[in-house]
C-alpha positions in Angstrom: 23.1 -11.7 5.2 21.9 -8.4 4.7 18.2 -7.6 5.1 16.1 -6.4 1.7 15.4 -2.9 2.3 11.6 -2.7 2.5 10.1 0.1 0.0 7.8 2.8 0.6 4.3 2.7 -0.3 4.9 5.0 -3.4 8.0 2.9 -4.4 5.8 -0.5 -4.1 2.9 1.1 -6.3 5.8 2.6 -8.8 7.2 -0.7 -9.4 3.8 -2.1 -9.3 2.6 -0.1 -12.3 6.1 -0.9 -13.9 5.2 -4.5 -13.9 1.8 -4.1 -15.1 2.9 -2.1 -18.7 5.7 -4.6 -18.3 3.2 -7.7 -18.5 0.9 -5.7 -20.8 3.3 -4.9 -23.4 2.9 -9.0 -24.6 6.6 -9.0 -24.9 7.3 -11.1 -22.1 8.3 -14.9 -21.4 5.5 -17.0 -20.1 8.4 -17.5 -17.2 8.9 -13.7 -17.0 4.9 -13.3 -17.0 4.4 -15.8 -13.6 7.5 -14.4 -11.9 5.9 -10.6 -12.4 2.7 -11.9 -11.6 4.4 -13.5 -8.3 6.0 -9.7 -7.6 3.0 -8.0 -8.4 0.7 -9.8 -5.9 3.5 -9.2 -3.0 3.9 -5.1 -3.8 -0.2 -5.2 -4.1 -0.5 -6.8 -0.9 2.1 -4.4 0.3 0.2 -1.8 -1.0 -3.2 -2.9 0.9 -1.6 -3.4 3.8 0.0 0.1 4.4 -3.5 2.1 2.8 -4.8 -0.4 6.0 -3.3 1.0 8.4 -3.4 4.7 7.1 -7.3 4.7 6.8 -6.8 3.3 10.4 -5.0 6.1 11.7 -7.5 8.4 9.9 -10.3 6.9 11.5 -9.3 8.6 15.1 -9.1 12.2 15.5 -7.5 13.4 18.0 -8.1 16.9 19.7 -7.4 18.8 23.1 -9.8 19.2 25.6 -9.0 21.5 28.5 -5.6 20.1 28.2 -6.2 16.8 27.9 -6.2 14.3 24.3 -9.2 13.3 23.6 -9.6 10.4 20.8 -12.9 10.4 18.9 -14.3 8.1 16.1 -14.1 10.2 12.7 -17.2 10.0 11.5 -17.9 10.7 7.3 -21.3 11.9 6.1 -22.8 9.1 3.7 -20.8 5.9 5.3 
């Protein structure tokens, strides 16, 4: 069985604001409604997970010194 294909983090919030004008039209099925609500809470969690682990990778900047990588803490003004 083939594996889903996962989606980018742009493709998850697309679909994720699909599903919100989708559910906030008041057109749907209360069925439609829970299963939307069901895909919505696995692309948001999607969504957090990846922005996790970006911010991660921005809190380390690296730089050279004397030809070596040095890894250092970002540090922002006002946090």
């Amino acid at each position: 069985m083939p594996r889903k294909k996962e989606l980018s983090f742009e493709e998850s919030l697309a679909k994720l604001e699909d599903i919100v004008k989708q559910m906030e039209s008041g057109d749907s099925s209360l069925k439609d409604l829970m299963d939307n609500y069901t895909e919505g809470m696995k692309l948001g969690q999607s969504c957090l997970k990846e922005l996790a682990k970006a911010e991660a990778a921005m809190d380390v900047v690296v730089e050279r010194d004397q030809g070596k990588i040095v890894e250092h803490e970002l540090r922002i003004e006002g946090e």
